[in-house]
LOPA-468679 format. One record per residue (C-alpha): residue number from 1; x, y, z; residue in one letter. Coordinates in pm, 1 decimal. Layout:
N
<pt><num>NUM</num><xx>X</xx><yy>Y</yy><zz>Z</zz><residu>A</residu></pt>
...
***
This chain:
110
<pt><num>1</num><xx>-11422.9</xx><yy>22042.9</yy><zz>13000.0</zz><residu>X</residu></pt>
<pt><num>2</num><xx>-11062.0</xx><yy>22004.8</yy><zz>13120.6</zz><residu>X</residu></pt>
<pt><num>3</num><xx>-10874.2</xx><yy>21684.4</yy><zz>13103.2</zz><residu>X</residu></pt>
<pt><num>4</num><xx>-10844.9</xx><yy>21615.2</yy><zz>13436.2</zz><residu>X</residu></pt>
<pt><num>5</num><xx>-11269.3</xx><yy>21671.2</yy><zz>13435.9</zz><residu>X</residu></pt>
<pt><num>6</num><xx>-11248.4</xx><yy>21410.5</yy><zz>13139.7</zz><residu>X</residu></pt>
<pt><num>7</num><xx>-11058.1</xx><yy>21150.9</yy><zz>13340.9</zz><residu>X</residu></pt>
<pt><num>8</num><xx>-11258.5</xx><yy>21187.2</yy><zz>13681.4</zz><residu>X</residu></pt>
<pt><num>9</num><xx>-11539.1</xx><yy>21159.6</yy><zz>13452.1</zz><residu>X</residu></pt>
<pt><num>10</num><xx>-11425.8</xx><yy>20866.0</yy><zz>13273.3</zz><residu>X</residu></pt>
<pt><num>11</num><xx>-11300.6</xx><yy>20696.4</yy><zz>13633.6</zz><residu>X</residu></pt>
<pt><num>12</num><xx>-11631.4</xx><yy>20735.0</yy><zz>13781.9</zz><residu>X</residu></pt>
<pt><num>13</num><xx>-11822.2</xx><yy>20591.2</yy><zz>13499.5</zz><residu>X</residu></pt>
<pt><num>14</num><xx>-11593.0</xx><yy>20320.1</yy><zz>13490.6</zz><residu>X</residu></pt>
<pt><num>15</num><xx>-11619.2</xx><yy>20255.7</yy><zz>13892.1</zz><residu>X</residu></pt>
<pt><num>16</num><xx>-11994.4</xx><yy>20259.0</yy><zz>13836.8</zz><residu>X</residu></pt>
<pt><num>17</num><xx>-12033.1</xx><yy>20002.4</yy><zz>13568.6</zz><residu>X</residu></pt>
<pt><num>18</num><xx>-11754.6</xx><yy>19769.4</yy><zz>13672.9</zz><residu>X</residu></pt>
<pt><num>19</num><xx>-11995.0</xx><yy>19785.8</yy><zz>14054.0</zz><residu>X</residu></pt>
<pt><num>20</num><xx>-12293.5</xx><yy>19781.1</yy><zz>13907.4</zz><residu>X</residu></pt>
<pt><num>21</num><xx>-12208.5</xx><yy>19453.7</yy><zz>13647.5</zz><residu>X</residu></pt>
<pt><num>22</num><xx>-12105.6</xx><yy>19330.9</yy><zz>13962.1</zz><residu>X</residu></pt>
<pt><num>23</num><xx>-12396.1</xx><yy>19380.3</yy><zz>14149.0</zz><residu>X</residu></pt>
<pt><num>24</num><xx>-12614.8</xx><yy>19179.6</yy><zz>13878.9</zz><residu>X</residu></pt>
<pt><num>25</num><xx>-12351.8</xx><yy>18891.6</yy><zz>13811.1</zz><residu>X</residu></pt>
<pt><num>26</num><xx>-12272.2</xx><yy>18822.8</yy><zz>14173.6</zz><residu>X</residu></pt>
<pt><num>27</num><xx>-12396.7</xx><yy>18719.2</yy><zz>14488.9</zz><residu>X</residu></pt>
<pt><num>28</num><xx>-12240.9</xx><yy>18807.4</yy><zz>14799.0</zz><residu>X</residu></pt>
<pt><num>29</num><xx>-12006.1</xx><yy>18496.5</yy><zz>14853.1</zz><residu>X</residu></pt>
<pt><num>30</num><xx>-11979.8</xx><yy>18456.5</yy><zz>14487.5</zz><residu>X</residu></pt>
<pt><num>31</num><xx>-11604.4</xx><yy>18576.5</yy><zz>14365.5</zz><residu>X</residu></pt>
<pt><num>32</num><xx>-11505.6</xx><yy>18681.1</yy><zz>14020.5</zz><residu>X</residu></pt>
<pt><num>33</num><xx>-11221.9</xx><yy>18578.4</yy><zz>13886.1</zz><residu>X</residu></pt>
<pt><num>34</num><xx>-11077.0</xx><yy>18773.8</yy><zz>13560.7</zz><residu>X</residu></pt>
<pt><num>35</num><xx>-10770.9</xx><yy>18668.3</yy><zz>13347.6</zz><residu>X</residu></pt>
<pt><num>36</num><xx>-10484.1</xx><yy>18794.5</yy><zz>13530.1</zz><residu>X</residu></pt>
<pt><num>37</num><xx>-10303.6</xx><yy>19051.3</yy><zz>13268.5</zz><residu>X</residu></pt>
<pt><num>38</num><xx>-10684.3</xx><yy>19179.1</yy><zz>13219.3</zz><residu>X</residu></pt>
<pt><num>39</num><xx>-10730.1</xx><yy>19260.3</yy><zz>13563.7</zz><residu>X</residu></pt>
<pt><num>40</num><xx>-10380.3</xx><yy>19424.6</yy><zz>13591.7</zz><residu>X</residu></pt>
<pt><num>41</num><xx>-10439.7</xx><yy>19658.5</yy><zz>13288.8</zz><residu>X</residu></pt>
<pt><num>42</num><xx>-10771.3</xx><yy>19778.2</yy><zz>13419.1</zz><residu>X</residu></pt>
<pt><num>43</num><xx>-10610.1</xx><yy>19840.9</yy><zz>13760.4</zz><residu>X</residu></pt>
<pt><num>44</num><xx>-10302.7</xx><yy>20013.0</yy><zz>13597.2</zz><residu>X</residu></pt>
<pt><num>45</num><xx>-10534.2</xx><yy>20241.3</yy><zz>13388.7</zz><residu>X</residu></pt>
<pt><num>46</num><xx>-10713.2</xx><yy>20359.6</yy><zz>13731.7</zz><residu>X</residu></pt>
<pt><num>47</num><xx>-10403.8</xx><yy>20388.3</yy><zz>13858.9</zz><residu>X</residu></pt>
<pt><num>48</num><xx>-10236.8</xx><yy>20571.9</yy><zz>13612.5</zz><residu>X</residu></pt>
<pt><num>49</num><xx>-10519.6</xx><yy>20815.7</yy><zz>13563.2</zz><residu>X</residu></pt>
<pt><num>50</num><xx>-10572.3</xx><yy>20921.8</yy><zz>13898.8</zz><residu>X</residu></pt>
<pt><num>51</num><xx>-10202.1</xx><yy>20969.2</yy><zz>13943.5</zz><residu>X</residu></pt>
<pt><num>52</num><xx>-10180.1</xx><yy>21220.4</yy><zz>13626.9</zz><residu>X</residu></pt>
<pt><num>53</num><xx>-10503.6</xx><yy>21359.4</yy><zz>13790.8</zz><residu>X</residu></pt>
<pt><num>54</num><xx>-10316.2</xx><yy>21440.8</yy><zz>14088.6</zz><residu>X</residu></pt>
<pt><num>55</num><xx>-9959.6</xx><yy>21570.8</yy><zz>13997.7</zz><residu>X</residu></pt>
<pt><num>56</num><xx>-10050.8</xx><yy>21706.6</yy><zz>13595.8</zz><residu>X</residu></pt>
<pt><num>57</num><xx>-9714.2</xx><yy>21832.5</yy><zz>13414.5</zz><residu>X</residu></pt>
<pt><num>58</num><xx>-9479.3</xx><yy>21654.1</yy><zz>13763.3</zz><residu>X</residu></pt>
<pt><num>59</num><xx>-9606.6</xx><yy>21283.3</yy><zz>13679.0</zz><residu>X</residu></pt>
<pt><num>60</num><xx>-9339.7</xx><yy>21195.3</yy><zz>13420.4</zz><residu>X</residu></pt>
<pt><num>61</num><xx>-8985.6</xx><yy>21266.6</yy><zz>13357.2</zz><residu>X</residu></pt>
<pt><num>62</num><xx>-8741.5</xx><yy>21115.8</yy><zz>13097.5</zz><residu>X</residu></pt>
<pt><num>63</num><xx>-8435.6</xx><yy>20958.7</yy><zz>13215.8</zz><residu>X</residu></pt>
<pt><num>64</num><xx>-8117.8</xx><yy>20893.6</yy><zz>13009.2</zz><residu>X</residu></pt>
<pt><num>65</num><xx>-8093.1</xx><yy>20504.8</yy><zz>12912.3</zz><residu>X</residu></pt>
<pt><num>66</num><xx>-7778.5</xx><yy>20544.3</yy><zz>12725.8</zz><residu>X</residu></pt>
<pt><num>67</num><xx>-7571.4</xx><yy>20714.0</yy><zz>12466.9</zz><residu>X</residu></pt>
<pt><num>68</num><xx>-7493.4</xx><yy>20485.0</yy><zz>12177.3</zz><residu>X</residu></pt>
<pt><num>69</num><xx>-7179.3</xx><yy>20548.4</yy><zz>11904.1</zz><residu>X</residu></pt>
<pt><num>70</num><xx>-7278.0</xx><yy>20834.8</yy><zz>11748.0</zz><residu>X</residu></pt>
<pt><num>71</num><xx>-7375.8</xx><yy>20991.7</yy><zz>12079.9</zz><residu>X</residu></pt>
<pt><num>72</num><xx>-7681.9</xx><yy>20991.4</yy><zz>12038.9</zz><residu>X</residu></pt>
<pt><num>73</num><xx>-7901.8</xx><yy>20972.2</yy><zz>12353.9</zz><residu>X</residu></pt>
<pt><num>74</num><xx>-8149.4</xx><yy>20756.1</yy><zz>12463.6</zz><residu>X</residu></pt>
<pt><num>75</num><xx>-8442.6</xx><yy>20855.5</yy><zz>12691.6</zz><residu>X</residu></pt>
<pt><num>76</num><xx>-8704.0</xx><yy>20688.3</yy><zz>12879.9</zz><residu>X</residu></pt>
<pt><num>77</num><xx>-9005.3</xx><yy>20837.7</yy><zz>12996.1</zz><residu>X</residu></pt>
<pt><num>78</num><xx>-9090.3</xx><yy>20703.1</yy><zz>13362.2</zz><residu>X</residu></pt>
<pt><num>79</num><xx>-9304.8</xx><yy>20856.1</yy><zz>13633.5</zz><residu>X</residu></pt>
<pt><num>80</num><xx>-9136.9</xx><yy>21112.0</yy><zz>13874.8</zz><residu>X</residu></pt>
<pt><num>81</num><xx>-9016.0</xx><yy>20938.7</yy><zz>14219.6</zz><residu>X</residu></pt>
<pt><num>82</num><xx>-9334.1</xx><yy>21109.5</yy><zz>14425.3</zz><residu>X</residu></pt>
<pt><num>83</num><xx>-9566.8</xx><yy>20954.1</yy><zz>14131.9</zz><residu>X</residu></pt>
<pt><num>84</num><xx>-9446.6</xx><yy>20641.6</yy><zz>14116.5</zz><residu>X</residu></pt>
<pt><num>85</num><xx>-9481.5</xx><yy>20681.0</yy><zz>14529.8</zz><residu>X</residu></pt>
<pt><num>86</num><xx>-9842.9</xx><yy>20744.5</yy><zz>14471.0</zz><residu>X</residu></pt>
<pt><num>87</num><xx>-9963.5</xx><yy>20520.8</yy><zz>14205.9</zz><residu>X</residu></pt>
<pt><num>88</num><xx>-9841.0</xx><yy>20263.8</yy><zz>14405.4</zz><residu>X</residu></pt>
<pt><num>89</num><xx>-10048.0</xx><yy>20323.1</yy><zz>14693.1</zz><residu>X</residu></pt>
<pt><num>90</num><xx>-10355.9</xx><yy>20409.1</yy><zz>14404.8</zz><residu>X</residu></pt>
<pt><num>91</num><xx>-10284.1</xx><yy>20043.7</yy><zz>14227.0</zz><residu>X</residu></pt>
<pt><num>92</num><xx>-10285.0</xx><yy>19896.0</yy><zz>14579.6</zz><residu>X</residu></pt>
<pt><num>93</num><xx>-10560.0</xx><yy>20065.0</yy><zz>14718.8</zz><residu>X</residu></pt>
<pt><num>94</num><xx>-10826.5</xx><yy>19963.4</yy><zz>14388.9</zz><residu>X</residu></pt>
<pt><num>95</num><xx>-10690.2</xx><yy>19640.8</yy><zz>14384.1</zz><residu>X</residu></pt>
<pt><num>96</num><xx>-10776.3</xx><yy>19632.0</yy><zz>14770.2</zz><residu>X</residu></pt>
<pt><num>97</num><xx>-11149.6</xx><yy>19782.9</yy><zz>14650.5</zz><residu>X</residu></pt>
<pt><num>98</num><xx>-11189.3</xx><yy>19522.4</yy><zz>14367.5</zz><residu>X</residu></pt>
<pt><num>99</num><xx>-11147.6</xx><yy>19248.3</yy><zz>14584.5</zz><residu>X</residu></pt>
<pt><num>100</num><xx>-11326.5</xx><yy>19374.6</yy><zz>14907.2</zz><residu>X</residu></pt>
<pt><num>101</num><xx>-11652.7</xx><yy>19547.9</yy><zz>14790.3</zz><residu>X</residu></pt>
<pt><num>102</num><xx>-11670.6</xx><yy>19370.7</yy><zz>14404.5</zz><residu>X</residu></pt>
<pt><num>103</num><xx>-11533.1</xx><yy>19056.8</yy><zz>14512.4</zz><residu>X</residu></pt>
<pt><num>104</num><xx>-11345.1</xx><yy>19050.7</yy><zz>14164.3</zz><residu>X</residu></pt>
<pt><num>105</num><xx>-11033.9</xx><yy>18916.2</yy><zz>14179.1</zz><residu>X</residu></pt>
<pt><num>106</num><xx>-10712.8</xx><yy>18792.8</yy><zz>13910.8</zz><residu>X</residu></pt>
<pt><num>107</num><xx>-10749.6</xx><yy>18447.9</yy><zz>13835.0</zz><residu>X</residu></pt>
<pt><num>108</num><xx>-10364.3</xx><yy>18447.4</yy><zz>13944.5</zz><residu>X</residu></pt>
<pt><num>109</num><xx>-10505.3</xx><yy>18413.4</yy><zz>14288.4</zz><residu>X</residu></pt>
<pt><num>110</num><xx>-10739.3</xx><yy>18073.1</yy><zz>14245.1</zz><residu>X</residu></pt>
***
């Protein structure tokens, strides 16, 4: 199995337990509210992954931070313009689907 097979895998079993837990724990007016940083890194993750999924060896690049006195250099690695592009759209889009179809929310909006 590929990696990017892994990670779809791994996506939708994480889609269908975080909907089905749902499903069991809530009622349809019922909202869940999760600690803020939690919710963030789970939406991140799905972000992130689907974004690797999508543009492979183009998601990252490393950018020059800065050379110190011995000139040495100093690199970050950071997603590639286009990436960062689309896992912005991703994070905003599962964030949209957390809210609107598991009604779970970050307790940073009670």
């Amino acid at each position: 199995m590929t990696e990017i097979e892994k990670l779809t895998e791994k996506n939708k079993h994480l889609q269908e337990t975080i909907l089905a837990y749902s499903a069991r724990v809530n009622t349809m007016n019922d909202k869940i509210y999760i600690d803020n940083s939690r919710f963030m890194e789970l939406i991140d993750e799905l972000a992130t992954q689907i974004t690797k999924m999508n543009f492979g060896a183009e998601t990252f690049e490393e950018r020059l931070i800065y050379i110190d006195s011995k000139d040495k250099s100093h690199y970050e690695t950071h997603f590639t313009n286009e990436a960062q592009d689309y896992y912005n759209e991703t994070y905003d889009e599962y964030e949209g689907l957390f809210n609107n179809i598991a009604n779970i929310y970050s307790d940073a909006r009670q």
